[in-house]
C-alpha positions in Angstrom: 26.9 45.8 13.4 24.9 42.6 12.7 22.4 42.6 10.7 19.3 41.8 12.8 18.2 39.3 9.8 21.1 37.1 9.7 21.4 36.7 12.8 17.8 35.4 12.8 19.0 33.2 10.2 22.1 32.4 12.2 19.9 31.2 15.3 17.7 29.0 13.2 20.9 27.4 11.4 22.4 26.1 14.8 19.0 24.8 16.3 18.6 23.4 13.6 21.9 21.9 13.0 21.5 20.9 16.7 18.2 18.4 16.2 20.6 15.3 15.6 19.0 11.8 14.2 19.4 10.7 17.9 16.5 13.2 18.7 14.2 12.0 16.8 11.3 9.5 18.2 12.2 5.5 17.7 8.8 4.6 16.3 9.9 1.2 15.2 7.9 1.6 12.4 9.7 0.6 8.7 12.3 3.1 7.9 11.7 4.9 11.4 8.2 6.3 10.1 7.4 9.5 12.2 4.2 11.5 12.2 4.1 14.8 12.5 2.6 14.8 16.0 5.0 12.2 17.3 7.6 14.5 16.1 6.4 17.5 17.5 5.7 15.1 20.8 9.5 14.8 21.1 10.3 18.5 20.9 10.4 19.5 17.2 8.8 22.3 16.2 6.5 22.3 12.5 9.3 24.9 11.6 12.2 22.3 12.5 10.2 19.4 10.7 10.4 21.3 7.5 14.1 22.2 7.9 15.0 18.8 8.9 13.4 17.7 5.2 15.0 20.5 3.3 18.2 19.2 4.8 17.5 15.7 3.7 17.7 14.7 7.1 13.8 13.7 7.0 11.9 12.4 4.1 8.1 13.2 3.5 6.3 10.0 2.8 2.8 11.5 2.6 1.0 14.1 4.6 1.9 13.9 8.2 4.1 11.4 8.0 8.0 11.2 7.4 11.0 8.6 7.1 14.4 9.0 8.8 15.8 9.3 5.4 19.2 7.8 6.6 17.1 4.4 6.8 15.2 4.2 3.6 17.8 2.8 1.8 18.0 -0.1 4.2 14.4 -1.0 3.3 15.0 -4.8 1.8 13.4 -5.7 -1.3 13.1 -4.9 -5.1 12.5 -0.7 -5.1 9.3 -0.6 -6.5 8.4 -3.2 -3.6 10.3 -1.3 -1.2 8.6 1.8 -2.3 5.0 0.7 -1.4 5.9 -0.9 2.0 6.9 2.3 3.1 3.9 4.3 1.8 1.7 1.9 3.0 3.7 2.0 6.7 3.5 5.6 6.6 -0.6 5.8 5.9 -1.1 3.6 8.5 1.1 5.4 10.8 -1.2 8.3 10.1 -4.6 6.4 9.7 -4.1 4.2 12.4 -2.8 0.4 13.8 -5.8 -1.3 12.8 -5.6 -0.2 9.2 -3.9 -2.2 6.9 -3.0 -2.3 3.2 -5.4 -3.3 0.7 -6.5 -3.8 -3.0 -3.4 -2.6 -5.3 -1.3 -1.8 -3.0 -1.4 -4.9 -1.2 -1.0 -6.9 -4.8 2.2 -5.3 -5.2 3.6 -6.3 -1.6 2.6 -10.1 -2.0 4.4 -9.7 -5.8 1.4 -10.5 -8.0 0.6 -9.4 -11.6 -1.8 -6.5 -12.3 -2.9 -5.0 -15.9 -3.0 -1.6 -14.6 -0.1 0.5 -12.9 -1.6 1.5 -9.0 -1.7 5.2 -8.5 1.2 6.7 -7.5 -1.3 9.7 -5.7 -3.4 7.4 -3.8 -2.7 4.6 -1.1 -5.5 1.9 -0.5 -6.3 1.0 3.0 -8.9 -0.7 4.7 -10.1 -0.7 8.6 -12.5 -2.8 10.8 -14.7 0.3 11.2 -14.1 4.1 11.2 -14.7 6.7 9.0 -14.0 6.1 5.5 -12.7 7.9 2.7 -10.4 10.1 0.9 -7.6 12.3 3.1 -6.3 14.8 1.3 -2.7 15.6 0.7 0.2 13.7 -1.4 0.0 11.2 -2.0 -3.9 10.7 -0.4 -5.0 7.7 1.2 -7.6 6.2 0.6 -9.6 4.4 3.6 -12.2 1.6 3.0 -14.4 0.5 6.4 -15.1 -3.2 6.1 -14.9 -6.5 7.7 -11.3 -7.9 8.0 -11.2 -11.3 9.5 -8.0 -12.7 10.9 -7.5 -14.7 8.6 -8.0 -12.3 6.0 -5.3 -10.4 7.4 -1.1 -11.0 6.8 1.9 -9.7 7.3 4.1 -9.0 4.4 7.6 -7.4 4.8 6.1 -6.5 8.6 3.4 -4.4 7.0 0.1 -5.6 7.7 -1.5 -6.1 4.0 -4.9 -8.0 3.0 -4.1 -11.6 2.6 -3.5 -12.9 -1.7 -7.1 -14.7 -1.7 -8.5 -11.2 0.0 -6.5 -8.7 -2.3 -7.4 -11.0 -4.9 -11.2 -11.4 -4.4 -11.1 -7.5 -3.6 -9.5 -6.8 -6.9 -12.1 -8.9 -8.5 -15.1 -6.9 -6.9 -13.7 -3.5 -7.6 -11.9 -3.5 -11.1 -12.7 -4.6 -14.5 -13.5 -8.8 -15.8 -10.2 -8.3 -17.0 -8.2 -7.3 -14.3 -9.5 -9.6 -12.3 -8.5 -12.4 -14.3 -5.0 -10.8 -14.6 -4.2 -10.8 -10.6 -6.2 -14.0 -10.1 -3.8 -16.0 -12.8 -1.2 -14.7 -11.3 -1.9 -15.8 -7.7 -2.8 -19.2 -8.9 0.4 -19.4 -10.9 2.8 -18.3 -8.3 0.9 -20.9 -5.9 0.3 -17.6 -3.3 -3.5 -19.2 -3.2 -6.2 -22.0 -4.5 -9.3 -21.3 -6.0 -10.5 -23.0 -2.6 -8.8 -20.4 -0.8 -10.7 -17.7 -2.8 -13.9 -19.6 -2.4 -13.8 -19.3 0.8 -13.5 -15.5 0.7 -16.1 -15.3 -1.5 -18.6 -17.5 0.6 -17.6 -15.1 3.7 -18.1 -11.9 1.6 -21.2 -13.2 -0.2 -23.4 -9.7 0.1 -20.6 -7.3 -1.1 -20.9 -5.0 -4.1 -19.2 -6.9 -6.7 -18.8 -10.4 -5.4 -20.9 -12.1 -8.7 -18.1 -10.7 -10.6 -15.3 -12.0 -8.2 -16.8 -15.4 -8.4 -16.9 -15.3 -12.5 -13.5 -14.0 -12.3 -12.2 -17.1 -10.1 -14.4 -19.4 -12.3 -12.6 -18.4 -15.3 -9.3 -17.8 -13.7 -6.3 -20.2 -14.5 -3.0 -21.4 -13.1 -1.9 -22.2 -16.4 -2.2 -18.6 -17.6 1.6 -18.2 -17.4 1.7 -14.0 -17.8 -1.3 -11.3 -18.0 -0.8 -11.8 -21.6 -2.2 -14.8 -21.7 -5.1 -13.8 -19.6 -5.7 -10.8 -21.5 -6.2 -13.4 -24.6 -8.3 -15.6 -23.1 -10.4 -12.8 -22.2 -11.0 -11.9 -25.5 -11.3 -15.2 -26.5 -14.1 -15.7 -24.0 -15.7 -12.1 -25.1 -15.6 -12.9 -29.3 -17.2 -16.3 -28.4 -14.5 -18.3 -29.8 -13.2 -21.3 -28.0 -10.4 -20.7 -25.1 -7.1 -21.5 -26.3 -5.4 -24.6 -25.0 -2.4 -23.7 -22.1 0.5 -25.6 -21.8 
């Protein structure tokens, strides 16, 4: 005689073993992002979700959203790089379309210098309009409502991201003199903007929170700041009163 248990357990194990990658919904989103809805959409149950993690087969990215683990490792890209494309995909998948990644985030996409490490439990987003906020769950993402002009807007990797002069001038408003100068150096270095470029964002965002620091940090900024180092020194510089040092 069976026990009534295993074969419970016996059941669950074949449907399970039955939900084959082919089943699962072609978002054509990085890494074949899923959310839970559009999983549950195409048949899977919150029960099979969770087994098809456990088994590896699915790969939670952040809450209610997964990656076909399978594809992951085809992600191009540096890891660290590759890391933050997909959370960023897979808050947007869950945020919506016209969300795109911002601040931090977005800095590490378009591969510029930043003093600080970005959160590993938060993702930065921002939206033309919408509620804003923090969602809960791990890692949370973080949704900013503000103006995003087109032009203001790139793609990077096929993620939508804040354009450099944006992140930068974002990064500017929202973060220390210092760290600032550390992403702005780094843009200008790597030729990914011109301080015209960033003036321009800064005439367009003239009445947001911040923006008189942004504009001292692009005044001060330099392309021939060759690491964040150097732009950490000529911040103290600046702040002892002592003459800036002379670049090469």
């Amino acid at each position: 005689m069976l026990n009534p248990v295993g074969v419970s357990v016996s059941v669950a194990s074949a449907i399970v073993t039955g939900m084959t990658i082919d089943r699962l919904p072609d978002s054509s989103r990085l890494a074949g992002i899923a959310t839970t809805g559009e999983l549950v959409s195409a048949g899977f149950s919150r029960a099979a979700i969770r087994a098809l993690a456990r088994r590896g087969v699915l790969t939670p990215v952040c809450r209610g959203a997964y990656a076909r683990s399978d594809l992951l490792g085809q992600v191009p890209g540096p890891d660290r790089r590759r890391d933050y494309a997909v959370r960023i995909a897979a808050a947007i998948a869950v945020v919506g379309s016209d969300a795109v990644g911002s601040h931090q985030d977005a800095a590490v996409l378009h591969g510029l210098d930043l003093l600080e490490r970005p959160p590993v439990d938060v993702i930065a987003l921002c939206r033309q309009e919408g509620r804003e906020g923090l969602r809960a769950g791990q890692p949370r993402i973080r949704v900013r409502a503000v103006p995003l002009p087109r032009d203001q807007v790139v793609t990077c990797g096929a993620i939508p991201v804040t354009s450099v002069p944006r992140t930068v001038v974002d990064l500017a408003r929202s973060t220390s003199f210092r760290s600032g100068v550390v992403v702005a150096d780094s843009a200008l270095r790597q030729r990914k903007t011109s301080k015209d470029e960033l003036g321009a964002v800064i005439a367009a965002c003239s009445r947001w929170p911040g923006i008189d620091r942004a504009r001292q940090v692009v005044e001060f900024s330099d392309a021939l700041s060759e690491s964040p180092f150097e732009s950490i020194s000529r911040v103290a510089f600046r702040d002892g009163g002592l003459p800036p040092p002379e670049l090469q």
